[in-house]
C-alpha positions in Angstrom: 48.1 -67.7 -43.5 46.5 -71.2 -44.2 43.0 -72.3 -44.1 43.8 -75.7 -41.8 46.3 -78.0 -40.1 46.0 -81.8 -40.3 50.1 -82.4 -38.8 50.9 -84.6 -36.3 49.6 -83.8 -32.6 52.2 -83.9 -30.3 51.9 -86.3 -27.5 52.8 -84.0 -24.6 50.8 -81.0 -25.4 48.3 -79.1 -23.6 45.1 -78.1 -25.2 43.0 -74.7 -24.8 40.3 -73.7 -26.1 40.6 -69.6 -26.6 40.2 -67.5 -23.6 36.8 -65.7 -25.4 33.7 -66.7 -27.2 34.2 -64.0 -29.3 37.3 -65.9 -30.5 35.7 -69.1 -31.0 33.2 -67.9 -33.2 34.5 -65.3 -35.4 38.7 -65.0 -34.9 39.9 -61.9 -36.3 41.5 -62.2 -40.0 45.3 -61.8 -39.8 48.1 -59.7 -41.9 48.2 -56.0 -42.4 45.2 -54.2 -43.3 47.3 -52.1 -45.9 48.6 -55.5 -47.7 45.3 -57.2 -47.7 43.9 -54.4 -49.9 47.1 -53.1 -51.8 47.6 -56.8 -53.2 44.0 -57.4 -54.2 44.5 -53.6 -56.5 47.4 -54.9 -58.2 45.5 -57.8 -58.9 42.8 -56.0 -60.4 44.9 -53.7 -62.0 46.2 -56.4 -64.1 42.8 -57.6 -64.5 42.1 -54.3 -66.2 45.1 -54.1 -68.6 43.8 -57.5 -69.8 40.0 -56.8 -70.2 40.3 -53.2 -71.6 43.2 -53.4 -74.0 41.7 -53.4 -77.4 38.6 -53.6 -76.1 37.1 -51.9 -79.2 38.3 -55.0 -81.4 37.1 -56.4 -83.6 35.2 -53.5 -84.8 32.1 -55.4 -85.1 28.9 -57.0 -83.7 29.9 -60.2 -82.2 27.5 -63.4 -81.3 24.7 -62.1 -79.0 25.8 -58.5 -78.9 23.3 -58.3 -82.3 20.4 -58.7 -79.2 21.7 -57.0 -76.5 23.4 -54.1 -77.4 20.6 -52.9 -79.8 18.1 -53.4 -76.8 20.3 -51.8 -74.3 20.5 -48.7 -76.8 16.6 -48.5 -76.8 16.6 -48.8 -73.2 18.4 -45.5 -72.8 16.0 -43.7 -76.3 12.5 -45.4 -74.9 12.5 -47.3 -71.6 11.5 -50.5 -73.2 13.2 -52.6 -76.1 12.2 -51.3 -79.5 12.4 -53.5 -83.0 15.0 -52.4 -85.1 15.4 -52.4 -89.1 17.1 -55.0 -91.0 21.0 -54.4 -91.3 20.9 -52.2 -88.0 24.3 -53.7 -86.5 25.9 -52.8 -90.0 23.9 -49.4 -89.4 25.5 -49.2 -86.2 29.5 -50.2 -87.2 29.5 -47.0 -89.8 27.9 -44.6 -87.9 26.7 -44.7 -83.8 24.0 -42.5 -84.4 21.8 -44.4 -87.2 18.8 -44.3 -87.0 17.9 -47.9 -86.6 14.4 -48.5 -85.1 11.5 -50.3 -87.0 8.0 -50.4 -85.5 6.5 -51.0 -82.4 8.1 -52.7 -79.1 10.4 -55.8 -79.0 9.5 -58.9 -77.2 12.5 -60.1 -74.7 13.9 -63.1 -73.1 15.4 -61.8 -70.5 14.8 -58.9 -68.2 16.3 -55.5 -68.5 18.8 -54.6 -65.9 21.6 -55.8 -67.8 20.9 -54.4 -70.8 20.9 -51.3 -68.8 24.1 -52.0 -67.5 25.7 -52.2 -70.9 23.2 -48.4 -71.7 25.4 -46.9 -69.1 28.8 -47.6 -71.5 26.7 -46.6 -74.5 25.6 -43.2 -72.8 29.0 -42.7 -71.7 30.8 -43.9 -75.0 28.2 -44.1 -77.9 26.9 -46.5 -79.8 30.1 -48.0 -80.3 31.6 -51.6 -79.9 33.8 -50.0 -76.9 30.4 -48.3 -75.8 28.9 -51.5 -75.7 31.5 -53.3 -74.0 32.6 -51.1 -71.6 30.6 -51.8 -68.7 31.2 -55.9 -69.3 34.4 -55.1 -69.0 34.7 -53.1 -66.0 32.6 -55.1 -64.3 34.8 -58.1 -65.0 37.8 -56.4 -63.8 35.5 -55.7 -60.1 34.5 -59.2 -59.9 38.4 -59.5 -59.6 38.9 -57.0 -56.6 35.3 -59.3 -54.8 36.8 -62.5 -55.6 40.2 -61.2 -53.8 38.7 -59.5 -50.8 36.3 -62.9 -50.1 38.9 -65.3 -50.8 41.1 -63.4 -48.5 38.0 -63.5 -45.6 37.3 -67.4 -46.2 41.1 -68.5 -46.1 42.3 -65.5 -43.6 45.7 -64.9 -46.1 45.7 -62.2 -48.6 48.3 -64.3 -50.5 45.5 -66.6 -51.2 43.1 -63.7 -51.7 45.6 -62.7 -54.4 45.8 -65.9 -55.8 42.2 -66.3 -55.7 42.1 -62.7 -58.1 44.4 -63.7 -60.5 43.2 -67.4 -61.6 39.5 -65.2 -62.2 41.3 -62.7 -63.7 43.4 -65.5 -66.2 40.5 -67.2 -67.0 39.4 -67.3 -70.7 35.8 -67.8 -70.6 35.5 -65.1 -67.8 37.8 -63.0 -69.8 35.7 -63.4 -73.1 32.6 -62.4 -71.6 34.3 -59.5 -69.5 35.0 -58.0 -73.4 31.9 -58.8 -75.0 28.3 -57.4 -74.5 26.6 -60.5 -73.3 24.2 -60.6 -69.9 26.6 -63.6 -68.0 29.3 -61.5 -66.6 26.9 -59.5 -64.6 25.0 -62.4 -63.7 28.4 -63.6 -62.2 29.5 -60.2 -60.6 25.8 -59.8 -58.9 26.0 -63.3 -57.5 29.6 -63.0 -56.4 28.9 -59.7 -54.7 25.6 -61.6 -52.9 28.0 -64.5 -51.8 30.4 -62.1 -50.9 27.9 -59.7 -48.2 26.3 -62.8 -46.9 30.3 -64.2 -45.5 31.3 -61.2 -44.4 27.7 -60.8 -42.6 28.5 -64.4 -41.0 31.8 -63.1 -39.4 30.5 -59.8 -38.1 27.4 -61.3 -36.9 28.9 -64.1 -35.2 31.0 -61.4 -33.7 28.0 -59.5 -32.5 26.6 -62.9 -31.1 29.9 -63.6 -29.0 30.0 -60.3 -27.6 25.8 -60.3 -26.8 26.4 -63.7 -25.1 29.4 -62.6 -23.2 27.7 -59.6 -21.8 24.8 -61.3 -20.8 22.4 -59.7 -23.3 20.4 -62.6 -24.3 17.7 -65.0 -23.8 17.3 -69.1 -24.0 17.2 -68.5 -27.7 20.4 -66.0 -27.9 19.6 -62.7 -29.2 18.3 -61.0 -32.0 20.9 -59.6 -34.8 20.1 -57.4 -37.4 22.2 -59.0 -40.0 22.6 -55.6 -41.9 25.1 -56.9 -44.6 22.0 -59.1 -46.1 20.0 -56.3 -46.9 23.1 -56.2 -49.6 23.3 -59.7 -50.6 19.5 -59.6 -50.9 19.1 -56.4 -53.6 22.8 -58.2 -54.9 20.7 -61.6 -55.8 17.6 -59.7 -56.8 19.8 -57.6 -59.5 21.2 -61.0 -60.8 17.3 -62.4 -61.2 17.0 -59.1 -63.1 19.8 -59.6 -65.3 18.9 -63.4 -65.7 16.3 -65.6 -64.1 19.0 -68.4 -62.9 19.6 -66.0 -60.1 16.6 -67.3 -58.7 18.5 -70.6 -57.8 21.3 -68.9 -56.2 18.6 -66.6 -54.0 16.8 -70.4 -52.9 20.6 -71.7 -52.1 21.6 -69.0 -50.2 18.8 -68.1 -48.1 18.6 -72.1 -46.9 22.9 -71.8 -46.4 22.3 -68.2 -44.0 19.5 -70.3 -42.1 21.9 -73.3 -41.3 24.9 -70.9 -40.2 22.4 -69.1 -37.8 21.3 -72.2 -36.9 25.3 -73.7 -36.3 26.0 -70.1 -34.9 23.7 -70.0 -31.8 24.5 -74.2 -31.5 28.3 -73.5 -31.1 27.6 -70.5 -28.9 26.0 -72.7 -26.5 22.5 -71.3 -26.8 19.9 -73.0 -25.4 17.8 -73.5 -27.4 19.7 -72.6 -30.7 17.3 -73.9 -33.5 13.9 -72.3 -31.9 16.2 -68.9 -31.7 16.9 -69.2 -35.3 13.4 -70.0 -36.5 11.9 -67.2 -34.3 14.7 -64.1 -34.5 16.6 -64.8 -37.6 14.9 -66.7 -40.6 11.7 -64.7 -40.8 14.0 -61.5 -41.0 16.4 -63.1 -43.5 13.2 -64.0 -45.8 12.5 -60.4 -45.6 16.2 -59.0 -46.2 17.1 -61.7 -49.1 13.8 -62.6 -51.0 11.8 -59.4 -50.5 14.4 -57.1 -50.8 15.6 -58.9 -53.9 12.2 -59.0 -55.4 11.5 -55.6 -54.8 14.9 -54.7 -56.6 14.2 -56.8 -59.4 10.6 -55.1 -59.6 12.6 -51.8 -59.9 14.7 -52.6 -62.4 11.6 -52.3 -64.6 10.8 -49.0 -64.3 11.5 -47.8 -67.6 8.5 -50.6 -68.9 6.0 -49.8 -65.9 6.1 -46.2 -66.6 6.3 -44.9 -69.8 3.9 -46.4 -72.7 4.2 -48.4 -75.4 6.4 -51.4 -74.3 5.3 -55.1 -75.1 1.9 -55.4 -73.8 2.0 -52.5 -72.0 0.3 -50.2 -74.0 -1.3 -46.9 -72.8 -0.5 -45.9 -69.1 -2.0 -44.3 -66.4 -1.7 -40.4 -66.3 -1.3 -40.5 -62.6 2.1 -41.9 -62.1 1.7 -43.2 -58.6 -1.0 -45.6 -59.8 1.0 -46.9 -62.8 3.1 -49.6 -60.7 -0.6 -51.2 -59.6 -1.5 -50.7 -62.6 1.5 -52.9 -64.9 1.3 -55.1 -62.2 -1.2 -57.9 -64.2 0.4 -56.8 -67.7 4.0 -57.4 -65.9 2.6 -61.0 -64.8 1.7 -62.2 -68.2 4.3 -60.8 -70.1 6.6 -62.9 -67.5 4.3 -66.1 -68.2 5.2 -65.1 -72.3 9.1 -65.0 -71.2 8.8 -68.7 -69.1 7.1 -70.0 -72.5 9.8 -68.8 -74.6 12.6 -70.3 -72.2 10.9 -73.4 -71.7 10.1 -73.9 -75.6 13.8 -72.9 -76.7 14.9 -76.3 -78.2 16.3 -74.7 -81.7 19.3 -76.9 -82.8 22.7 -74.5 -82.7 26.1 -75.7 -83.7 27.9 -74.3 -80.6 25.5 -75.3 -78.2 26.3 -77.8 -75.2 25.6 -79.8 -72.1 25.5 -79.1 -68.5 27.7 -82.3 -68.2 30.1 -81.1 -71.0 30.8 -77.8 -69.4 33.5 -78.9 -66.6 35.0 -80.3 -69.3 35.1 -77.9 -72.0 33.8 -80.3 -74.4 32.1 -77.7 -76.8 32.9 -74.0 -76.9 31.3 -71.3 -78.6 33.1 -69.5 -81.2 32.1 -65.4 -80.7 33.8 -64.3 -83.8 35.8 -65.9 -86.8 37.1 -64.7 -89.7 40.2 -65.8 -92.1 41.8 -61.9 -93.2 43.7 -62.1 -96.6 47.2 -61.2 -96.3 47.6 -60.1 -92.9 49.8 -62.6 -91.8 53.2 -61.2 -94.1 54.6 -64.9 -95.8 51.8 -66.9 -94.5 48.8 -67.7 -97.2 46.4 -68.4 -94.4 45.3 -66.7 -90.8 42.8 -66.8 -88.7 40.6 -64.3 -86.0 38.7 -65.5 -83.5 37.2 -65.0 -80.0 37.0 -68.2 -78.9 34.3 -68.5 -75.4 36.2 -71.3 -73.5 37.5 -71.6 -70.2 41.6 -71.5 -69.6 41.7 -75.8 -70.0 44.8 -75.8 -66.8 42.0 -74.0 -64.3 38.9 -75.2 -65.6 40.7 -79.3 -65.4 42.4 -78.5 -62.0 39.0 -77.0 -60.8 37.4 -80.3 -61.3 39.4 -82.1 -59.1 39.6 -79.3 -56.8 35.8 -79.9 -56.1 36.1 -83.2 -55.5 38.6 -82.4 -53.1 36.3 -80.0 -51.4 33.6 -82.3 -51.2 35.7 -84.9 -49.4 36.7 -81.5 -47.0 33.0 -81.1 -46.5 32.4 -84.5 -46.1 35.1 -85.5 -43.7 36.2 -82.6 -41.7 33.1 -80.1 -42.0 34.3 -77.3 -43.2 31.8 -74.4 -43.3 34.0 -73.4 -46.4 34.1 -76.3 -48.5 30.2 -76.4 -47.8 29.6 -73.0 -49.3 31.7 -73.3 -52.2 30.4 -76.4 -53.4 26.5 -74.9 -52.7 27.4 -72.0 -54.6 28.9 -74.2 -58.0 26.0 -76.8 -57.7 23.2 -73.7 -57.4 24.6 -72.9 -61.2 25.3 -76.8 -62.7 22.8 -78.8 -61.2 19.9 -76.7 -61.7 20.8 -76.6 -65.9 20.1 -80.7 -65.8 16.4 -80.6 -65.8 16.4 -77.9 -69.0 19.0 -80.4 -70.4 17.1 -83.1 -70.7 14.2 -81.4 -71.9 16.8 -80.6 -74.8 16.6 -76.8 -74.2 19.2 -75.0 -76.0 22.2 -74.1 -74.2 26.1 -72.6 -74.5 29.2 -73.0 -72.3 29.3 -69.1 -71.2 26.2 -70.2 -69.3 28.9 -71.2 -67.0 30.3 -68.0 -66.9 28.3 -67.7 -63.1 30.3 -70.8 -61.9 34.3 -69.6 -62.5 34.3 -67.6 -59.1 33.2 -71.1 -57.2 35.6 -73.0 -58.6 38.3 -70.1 -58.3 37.6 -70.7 -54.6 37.5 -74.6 -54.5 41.2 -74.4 -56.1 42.5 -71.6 -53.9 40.8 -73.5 -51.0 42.5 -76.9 -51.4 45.7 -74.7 -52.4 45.2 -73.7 -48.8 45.2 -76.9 -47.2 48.3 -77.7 -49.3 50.1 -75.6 -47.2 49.0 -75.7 -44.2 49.5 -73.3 -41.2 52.6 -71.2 -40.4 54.7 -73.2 -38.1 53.9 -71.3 -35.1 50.3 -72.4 -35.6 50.7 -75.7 -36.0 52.7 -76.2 -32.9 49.6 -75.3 -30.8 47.2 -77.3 -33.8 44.9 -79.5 -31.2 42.4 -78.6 -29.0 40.6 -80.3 -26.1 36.9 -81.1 -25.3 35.4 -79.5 -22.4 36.3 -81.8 -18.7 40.3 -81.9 -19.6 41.9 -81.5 -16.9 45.4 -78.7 -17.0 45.6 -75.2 -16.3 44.8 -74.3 -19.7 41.7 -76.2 -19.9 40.0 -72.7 -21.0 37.4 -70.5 -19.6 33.8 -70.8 -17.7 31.0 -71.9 -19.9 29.5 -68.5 -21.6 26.2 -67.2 -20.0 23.2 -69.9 -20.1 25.1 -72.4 -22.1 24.3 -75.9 -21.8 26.9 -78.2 -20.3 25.5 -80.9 -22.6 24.5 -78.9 -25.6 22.2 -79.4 -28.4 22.1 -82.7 -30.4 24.6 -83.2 -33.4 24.7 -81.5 -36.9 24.6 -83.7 -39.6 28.4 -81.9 -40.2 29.8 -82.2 -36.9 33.0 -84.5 -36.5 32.4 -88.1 -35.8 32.5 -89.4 -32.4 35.5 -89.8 -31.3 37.6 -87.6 -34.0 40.4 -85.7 -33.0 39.4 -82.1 -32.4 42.1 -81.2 -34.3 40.9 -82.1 -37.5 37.4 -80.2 -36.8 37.1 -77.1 -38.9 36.3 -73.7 -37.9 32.3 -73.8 -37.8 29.7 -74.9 -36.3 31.2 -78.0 -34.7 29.5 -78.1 -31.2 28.7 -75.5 -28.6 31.6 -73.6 -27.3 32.0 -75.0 -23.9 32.4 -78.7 -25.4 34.9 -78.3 -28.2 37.9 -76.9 -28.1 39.1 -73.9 -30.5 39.6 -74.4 -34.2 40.3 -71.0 -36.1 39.0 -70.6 -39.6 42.6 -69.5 -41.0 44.2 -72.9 -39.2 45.2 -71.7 -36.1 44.6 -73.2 -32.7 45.7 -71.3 -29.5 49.6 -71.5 -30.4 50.6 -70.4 -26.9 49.5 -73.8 -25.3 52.8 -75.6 -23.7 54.4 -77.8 -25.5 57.2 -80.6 -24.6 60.5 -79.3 -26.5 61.2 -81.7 -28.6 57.4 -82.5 -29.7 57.2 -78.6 -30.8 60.6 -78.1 -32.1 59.3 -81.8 -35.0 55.9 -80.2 -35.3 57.5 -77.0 -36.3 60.0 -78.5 -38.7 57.1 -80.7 -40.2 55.1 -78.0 -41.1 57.8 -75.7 -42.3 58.9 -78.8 -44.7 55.1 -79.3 -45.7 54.4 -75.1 -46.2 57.9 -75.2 -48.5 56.4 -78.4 -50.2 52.7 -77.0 -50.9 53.9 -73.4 -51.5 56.0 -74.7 -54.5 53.3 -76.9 -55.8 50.6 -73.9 -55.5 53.0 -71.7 -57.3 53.4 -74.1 -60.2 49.9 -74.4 -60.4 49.1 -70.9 -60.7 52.4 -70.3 -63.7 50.6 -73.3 -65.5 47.6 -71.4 -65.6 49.3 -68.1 -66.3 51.4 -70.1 -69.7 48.5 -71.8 -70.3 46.0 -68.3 -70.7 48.6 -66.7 -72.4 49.1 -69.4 -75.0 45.1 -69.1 -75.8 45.2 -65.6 -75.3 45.2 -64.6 -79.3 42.1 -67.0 -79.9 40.2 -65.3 -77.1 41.2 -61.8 -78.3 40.5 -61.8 -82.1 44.4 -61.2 -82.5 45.5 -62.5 -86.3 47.9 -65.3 -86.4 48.9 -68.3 -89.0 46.1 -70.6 -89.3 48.9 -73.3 -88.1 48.8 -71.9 -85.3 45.3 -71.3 -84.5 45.2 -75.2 -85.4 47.5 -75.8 -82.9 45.5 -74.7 -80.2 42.2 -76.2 -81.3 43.3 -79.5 -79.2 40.5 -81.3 -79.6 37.7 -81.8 -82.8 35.0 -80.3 -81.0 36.9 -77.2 -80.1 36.6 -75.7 -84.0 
């Protein structure tokens, strides 16, 4: 139930590698099948209770709900944003059915698919504050159930699955923008969900490859897989470019990561020639499945603009409907130039606003909603409401080291893990710089995208601070190809070179003990031994008494030891959200002690 082992190897045992390719490249996931989803629904269910409950408070327009639940609501009237009269959102509060709409289209920042997402509450609910946060927050609460699920394929322990679920589930900024009706949350779930089809592809498709190679159904550059699950994580990643344009860093991230785990794949199989197999039979169709599929679900997303008239520089439209697509095409391109203009021009001076850099950090919230009711709070002469957009401080601090953590995984021991957790926070961080130093207004709940990556650096490193059951880690070494013993493992698979390809830039140094190699794309099959992704090496290997009777003891003393400190960790976080949790939640209190938990100056 662990993601590695780094204990002592004992000196007497005997090292296997596993008696299938199949299990070299994609071991099965262990625990019960009923657990591993009956865990990650309680977890969610939780995550529900939290979001939903008094969801419809406050009963106003908060922040950036005056832009996006207005549009959203002309979405579902005319297909394309409309203006709306002054004092529409006050319209709006008294009665969900005012009539609200000025003259002519509305020019927008963003494109529409969110803003139909949140349409969908308001069709179900009405133009209401729970109308316009319903969708935000059910879609919060199934990021929860992804998170739980993925962190439970990466780690191959639903107990850390679980754990992954409830830190995104505790976590204030996530849960602020799970209640409010603001275009992050989906940017976050639409991402996560990519992220999410593109592992689970890597484990059935390495699974596919094993069994190909093992029958003999392949070629000097392996054989072809259909990669189905990235037709998902391509229309995934093209709804999160529809919601927001930063998807687009997370599509060029991700389709360069699925090229170098094709490429490790077919290298660790013992292919041939691995990276000519990948370049020929994989990347071409992953370009197809990922970018094209995305862009063409993105391109869909505006329908309601490319056929009906009258939206910003659309005008009049075509009466036959099949031409109208070629037809907004040229009108689409330069109303996107007009949205790139606006996004690279945005430079207005905003009290709330921050820095890439200051995010981690949580230098400089952004308060959603504030107000100071008169006599609500019975003796006391002051109190105080507020949503408050910050991140729970215990998860966000903890994440940071976390990451560094992981990059020292990465950097050291090569884990595929550690590589595509860091790719996936950096993809959302780094790519803010440029726009910061070109002073382009910005808010901490652009980070919103981020929280599931670090979620997984912590659980990750929670992981390794635990280490393997103590039956795994008394078989937690493996031998190179050439060892001598009975249990030196099987025949090299079909058409595998003896000396295989050159080295990844992640493969283990020279020399390093196989047993600290991760699960991944370490070296062909027939020259490394086994390293399974959830930490365990063949445990039937012999082993002298005494050596496996220590190793046993050492890692039952080191699981007791981590296990505690995880489970600290995660009640610090739990006290720690609950402590903030009337600030994020617009619940009235003294103003004492809304002071009290403005901790620093910039916070207020």
């Amino acid at each position: 139930m662990s993601t590695t082992d780094l204990a002592p190897v004992p000196a007497m045992a005997s090292r296997r590698r596993p008696p299938a390719l199949r299990e070299w490249l994609a071991p099965a996931i262990p625990g019960s099948p009923l657990l591993s989803w009956l865990g990650p629904l309680l977890v969610t269910a939780l995550a529900a209770y939290l979001r939903f409950d008094r969801l419809a408070t406050p009963k106003t327009v908060v922040f950036d709900e005056t832009y996006y639940a207005k549009d959203a609501l002309a979405l579902l009237r005319f297909g394309w944003e409309h203006n709306t009269v002054e004092g529409a959102d006050k319209m709006l509060i008294a009665d969900p059915d005012a009539h609200i709409w000025g003259s002519g289209p509305a020019f927008v920042a963003h494109p529409p698919f969110g803003k139909w997402m949140i349409a969908i509450g308001e069709w179900m609910f009405g133009a209401t504050p729970f109308g316009w946060r319903f969708m935000p927050a059910l879609i919060g609460t199934l990021s929860v159930l992804i998170l739980c699920r993925l962190a439970r394929r990466m780690t191959g322990s639903t107990l850390l699955g679980c754990a992954a679920g409830l830190l995104l589930a505790l976590d204030g900024l996530a849960f602020v923008t799970s209640r409010a009706a603001l275009l992050d949350v989906f940017v976050m779930f639409w991402v996560l969900a990519g992220f999410a089809c593109l592992v689970n592809d890597r484990d059935r498709s390495r699974r596919v490859l094993a069994e190909r190679i093992e029958q003999g159904r392949t070629s000097v550059y392996g054989p072809f897989l259909a990669h189905g699950w990235r037709w998902g994580a391509g229309v995934c990643l093209g709804l999160a470019c529809a919601t927001k344009w930063t998807g687009v860093f997370y599509v060029a991230a991700f389709g360069l990561m699925t090229v170098l785990w094709d490429y490790g794949a077919r290298r660790a199989a013992g292919v041939r020639a691995p990276l000519q197999g990948t370049m020929l039979l994989e990347a071409v169709p992953a370009f197809v499945q990922i970018v094209v599929a995305g862009l063409l679900a993105y391109l869909a997303t505006w329908w309601g603009w490319i056929f009906k008239p009258g939206g910003w520089g659309r005008g009049e439209v075509s009466g036959n409907p099949l031409w109208r697509p070629f037809e907004a095409m040229p009108k689409l391109w330069h109303y996107h130039s007009e949205m790139l203009g606006f996004h690279t021009g945005l430079d207005a001076k905003h009290p709330y606003q921050s820095w890439p850099w200051d995010w981690p950090i949580l230098r400089r919230p952004v308060a959603f909603f504030y107000t100071e009711p008169k006599g609500a709070c019975g003796a006391a002469t002051r109190c105080s409401r507020e949503i408050l957009g910050i991140g729970t401080p215990a998860l966000w601090w903890g994440a940071l080291v976390a990451l560094v953590v992981v990059a020292f995984i990465w950097l050291i021991l090569r884990d595929w893990r550690a590589g595509a957790i860091l790719l996936g926070f950096l993809a959302g961080w780094l790519t803010w710089f440029p726009s910061a130093f070109a002073d382009r207004t910005m808010f901490l709940f652009y980070a919103t995208p981020l929280i599931p990556f670090m979620v997984l650096a912590v659980v990750l490193v929670l992981g390794y601070l635990i280490g393997p059951a103590p039956a795994s880690a008394a078989g937690a070494h493996a031998a190179r190809s050439g060892e001598s013993g009975r249990d030196a493992g099987p025949a090299l698979p079909p058409r595998a070179s003896a000396d295989g390809p050159p080295a990844l830039p992640w493969d283990p140094p020279a020399g390093a003990s196989p047993a600290l190699a991760p699960y991944d794309e370490h070296g062909p099959y027939d020259q490394h031994g086994a390293y399974d992704q959830h930490g365990a090496y063949d445990q039937h290997a012999p082993f002298d008494e005494r050596g496996a009777h220590a190793s046993a003891q050492t890692a039952g003393a080191r699981r007791l030891i981590g296990a505690a400190a995880a489970g600290a960790f995660l009640l610090v976080v739990l006290a720690n959200f609950a402590y903030f949790h009337p600030i994020l939640s617009a619940q009235t209190i003294p103003y004492e002690d809304w002071q009290a938990r403005m901790w620093f100056d910039r916070w207020v």
